[in-house]
C-alpha positions as CSV (number, residue, x, y, z in Angstrom):
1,X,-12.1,-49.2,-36.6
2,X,-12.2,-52.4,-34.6
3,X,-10.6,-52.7,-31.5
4,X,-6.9,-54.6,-32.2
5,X,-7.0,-58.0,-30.8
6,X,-3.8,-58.7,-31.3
7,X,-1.5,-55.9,-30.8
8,X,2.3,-56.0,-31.1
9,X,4.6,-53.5,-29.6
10,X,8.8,-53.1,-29.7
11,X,10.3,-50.4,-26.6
12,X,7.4,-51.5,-24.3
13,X,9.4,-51.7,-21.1
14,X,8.5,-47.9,-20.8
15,X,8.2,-44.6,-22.0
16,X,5.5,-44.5,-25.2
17,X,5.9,-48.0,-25.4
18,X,4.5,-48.8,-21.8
19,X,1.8,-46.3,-22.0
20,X,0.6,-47.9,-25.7
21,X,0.8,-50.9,-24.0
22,X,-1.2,-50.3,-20.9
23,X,-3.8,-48.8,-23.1
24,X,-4.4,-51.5,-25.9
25,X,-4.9,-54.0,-22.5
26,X,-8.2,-55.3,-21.9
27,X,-10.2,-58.3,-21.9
28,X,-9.8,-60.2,-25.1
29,X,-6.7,-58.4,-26.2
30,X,-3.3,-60.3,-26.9
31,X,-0.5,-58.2,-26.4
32,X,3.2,-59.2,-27.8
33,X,5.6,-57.2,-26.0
34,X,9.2,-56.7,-26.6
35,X,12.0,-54.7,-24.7
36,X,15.7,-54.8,-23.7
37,X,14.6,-54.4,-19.9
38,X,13.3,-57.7,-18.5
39,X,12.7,-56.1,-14.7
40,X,10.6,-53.3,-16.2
41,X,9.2,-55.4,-19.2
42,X,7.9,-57.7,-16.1
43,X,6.1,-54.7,-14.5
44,X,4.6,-53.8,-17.8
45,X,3.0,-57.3,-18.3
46,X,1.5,-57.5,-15.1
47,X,0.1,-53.9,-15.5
48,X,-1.5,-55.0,-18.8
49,X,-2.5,-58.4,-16.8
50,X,-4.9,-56.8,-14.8
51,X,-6.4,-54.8,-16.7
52,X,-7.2,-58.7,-18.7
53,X,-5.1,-58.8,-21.3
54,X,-3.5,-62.0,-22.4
55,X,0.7,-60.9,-22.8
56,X,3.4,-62.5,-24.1
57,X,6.4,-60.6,-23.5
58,X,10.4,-61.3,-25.0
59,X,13.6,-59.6,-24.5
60,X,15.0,-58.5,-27.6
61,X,17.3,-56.3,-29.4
62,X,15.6,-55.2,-32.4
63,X,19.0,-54.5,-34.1
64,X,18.7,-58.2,-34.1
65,X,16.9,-58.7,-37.5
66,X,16.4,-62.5,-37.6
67,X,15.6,-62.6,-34.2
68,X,12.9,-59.7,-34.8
69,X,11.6,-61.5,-37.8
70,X,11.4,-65.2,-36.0
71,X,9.5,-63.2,-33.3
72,X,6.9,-61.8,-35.4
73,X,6.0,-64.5,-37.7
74,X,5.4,-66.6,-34.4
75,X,3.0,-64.5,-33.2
76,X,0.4,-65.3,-35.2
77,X,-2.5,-63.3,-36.9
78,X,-1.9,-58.9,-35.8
79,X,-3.9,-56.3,-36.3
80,X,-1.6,-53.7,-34.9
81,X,2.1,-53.5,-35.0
82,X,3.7,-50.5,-33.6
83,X,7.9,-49.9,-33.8
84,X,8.4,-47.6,-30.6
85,X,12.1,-48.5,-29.8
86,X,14.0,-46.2,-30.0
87,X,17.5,-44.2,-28.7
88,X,18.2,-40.5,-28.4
89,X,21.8,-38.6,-28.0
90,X,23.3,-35.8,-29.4
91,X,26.5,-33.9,-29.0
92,X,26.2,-32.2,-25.5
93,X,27.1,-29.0,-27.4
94,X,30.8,-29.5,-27.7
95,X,32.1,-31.8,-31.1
96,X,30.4,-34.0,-33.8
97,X,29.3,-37.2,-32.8
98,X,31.4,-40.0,-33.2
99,X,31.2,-42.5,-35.5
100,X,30.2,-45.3,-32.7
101,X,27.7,-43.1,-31.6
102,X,26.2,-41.8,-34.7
103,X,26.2,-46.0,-36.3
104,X,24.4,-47.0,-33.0
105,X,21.1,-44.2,-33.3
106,X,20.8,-45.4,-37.1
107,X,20.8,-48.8,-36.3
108,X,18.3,-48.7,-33.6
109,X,16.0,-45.8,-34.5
110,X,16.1,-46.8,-38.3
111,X,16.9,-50.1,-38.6
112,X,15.4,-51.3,-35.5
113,X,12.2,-49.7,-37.1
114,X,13.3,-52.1,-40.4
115,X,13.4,-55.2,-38.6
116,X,10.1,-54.4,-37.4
117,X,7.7,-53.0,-40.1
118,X,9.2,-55.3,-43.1
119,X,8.1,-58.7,-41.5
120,X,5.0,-57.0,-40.2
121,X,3.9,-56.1,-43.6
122,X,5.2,-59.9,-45.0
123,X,2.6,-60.7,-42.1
124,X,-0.3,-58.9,-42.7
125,X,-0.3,-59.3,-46.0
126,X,-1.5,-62.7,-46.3
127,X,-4.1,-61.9,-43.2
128,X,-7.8,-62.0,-43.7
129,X,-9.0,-58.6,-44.4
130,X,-11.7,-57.2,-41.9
131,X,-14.9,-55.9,-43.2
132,X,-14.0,-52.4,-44.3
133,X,-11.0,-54.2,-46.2
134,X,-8.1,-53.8,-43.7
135,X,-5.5,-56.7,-42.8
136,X,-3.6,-55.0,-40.5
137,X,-2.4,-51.2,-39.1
138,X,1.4,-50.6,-38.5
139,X,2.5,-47.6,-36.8
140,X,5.9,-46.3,-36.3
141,X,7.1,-43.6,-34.1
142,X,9.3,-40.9,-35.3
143,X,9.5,-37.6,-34.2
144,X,8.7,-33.7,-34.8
145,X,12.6,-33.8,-34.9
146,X,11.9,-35.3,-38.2
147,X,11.3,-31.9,-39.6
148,X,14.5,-29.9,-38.6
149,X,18.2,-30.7,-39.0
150,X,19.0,-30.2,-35.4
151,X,22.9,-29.3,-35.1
152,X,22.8,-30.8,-31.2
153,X,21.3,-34.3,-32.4
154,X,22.2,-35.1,-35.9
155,X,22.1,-38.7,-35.9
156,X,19.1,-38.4,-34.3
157,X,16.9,-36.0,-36.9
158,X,18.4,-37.3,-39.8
159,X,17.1,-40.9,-38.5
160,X,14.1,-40.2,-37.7
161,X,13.6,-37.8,-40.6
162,X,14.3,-41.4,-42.7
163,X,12.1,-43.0,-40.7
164,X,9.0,-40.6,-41.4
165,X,9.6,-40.2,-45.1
166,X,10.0,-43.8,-45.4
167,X,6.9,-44.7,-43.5
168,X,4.9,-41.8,-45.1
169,X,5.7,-42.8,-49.0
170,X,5.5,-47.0,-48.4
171,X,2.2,-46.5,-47.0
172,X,0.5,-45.2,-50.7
173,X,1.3,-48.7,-51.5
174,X,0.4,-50.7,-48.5
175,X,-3.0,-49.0,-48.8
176,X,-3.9,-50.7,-51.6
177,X,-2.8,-54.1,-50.2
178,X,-5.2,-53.3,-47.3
179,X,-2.3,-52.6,-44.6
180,X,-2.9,-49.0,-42.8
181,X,0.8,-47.2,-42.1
182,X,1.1,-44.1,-39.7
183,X,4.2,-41.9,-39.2
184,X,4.1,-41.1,-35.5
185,X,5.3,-37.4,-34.9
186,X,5.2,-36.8,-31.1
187,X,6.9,-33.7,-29.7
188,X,8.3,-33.6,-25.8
189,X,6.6,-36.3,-24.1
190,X,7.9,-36.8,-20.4
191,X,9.9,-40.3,-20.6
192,X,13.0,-41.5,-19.1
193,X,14.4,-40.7,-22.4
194,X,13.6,-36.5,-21.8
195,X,14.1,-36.7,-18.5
196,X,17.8,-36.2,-19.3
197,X,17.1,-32.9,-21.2
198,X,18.8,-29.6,-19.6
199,X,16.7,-27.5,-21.9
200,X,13.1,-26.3,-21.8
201,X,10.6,-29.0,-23.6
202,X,7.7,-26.6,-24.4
203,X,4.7,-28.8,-24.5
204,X,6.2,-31.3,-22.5
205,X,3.1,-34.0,-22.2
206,X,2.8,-36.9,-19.9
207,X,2.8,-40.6,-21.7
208,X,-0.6,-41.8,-21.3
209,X,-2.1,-38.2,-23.1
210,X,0.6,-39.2,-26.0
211,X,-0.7,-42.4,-26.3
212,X,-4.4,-41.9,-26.5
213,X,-3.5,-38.9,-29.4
214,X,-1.8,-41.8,-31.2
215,X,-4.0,-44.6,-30.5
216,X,-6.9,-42.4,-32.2
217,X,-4.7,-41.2,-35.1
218,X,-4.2,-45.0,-35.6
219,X,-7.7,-46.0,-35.7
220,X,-8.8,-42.6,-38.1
221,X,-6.6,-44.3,-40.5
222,X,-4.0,-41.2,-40.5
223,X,-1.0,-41.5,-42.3
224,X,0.9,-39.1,-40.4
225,X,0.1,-38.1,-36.6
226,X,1.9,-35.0,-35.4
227,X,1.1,-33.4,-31.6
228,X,1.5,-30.9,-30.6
229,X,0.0,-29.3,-33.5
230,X,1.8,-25.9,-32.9
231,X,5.6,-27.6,-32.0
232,X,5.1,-29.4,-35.4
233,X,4.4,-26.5,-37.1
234,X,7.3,-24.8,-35.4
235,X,9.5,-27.7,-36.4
236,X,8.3,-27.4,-40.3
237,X,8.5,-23.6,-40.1
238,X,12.7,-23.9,-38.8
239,X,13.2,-26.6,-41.2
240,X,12.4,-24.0,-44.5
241,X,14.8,-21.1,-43.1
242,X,18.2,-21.1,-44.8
243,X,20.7,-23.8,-43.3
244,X,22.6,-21.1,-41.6
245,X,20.1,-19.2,-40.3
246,X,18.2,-21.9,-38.7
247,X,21.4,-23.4,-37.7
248,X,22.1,-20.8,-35.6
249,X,18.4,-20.7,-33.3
250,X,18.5,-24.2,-32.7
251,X,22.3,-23.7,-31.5
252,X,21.0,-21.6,-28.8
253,X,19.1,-24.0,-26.4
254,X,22.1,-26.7,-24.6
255,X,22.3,-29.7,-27.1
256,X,21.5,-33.6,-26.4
257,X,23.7,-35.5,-24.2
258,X,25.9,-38.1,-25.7
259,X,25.1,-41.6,-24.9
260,X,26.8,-43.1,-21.7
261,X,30.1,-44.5,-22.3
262,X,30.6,-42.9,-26.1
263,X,32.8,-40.9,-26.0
264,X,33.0,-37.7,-28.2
């Protein structure tokens, strides 16, 4: 694979997002960067600044679908699109999430994801293909929580269990149209986002090992990227016991908190 020239990235005010960020940067690179902090967002541009890269960063929601749609068709000719924003929350263990809640993780963490690939692929497909046939890569990250219907963050497995499925069967298609999709499956990676967890992360990784695993998964053309290996098998494992049964383990551990000012 060709290094990405032009590489396009949504959550990038930290987290994942940052560390993808700060590792695409280098001399020659454009980076588009988009995230809902503009103090951080700052900081992340003039990371990626002096390590050469050109960046062009924006403030946006991507719940905001024409907004997200004007912003990629302006930025011109990319070779890699990656839709990283994301929310987490779950119940904190006590009742089912509320409806405010539950509509607000779908909207981000699936249609956020939406308002990101789908004008990326309108994109790329009319791009010059490279010279092993490629017009453009498109990664999106999901989650091993994909794999297990997690009683302390519904909303948040079922949504990112939509999001890898989705990703997984569109990209047969894309394929053949020369556009490379990859399902991003990333277990506990130490973000602001974790750093909220009251329950053991076992594997627990910093961002910038997460980021090189996914960067290289990108470029081998994987459709699907899952680390660690052995959570992921863990995750697939739980998510073939009987509802009840696996219902049960996963009730052990304390649950998600709920979102700040949601009340359940």
């Amino acid at each position: 694979m060709v290094p990405p020239r032009s590489v396009l990235i949504t959550g990038a005010s930290s987290g994942i997002g940052r560390a993808l960020a700060m590792a695409s940067a280098a001399p020659g690179v454009v980076l588009h960067l988009a995230g809902r902090d503009a103090a951080r967002l700052a900081e992340v541009e003039a990371g990626c600044r002096s390590r050469g890269a050109e960046v062009r960063t924006r403030v946006l929601e991507v719940t905001d679908a024409s907004a997200m749609a004007a912003w990629i068709a302006a930025a011109g000719r990319l070779d890699l699109v990656v839709a990283n924003a994301g929310i987490s929350a779950g119940t904190g263990g006590r009742q089912p999430e509320t409806a405010a809640q539950t509509r607000s993780i779908f909207a981000v963490n699936l249609d956020g994801m939406l308002n990101t690939v789908l004008p990326a692929l309108d994109t790329m497909a009319v791009q010059e293909a490279d010279a092993v046939g490629v017009r453009g890569r498109i990664a999106v990250v999901a989650s091993v929580a994909a794999f297990v219907a997690g009683p302390g963050a519904p909303a948040y497995c079922a949504a990112k269990a939509a999001v890898d499925f989705w990703t997984v069967a569109t990209a047969c298609a894309a394929r053949k149209g020369g556009i490379l999709l990859t399902s991003v499956c990333p277990g506990y990676v130490r973000t602001a986002m974790t750093a909220k967890n009251t329950f053991p992360m076992p594997g627990l990784m910093d961002a910038d090992r997460a980021a090189g695993i996914i960067l290289r998964g990108i470029a081998a053309g994987r459709r699907r990227v899952v680390f660690p290996w052995w959570i992921g098998l863990a995750a697939r494992i739980l998510g073939l016991l009987p509802p009840r049964l696996s219902g049960a383990l996963l009730s052990v551990p304390p649950a998600k908190r709920p979102l700040p000012n949601v009340s359940l």
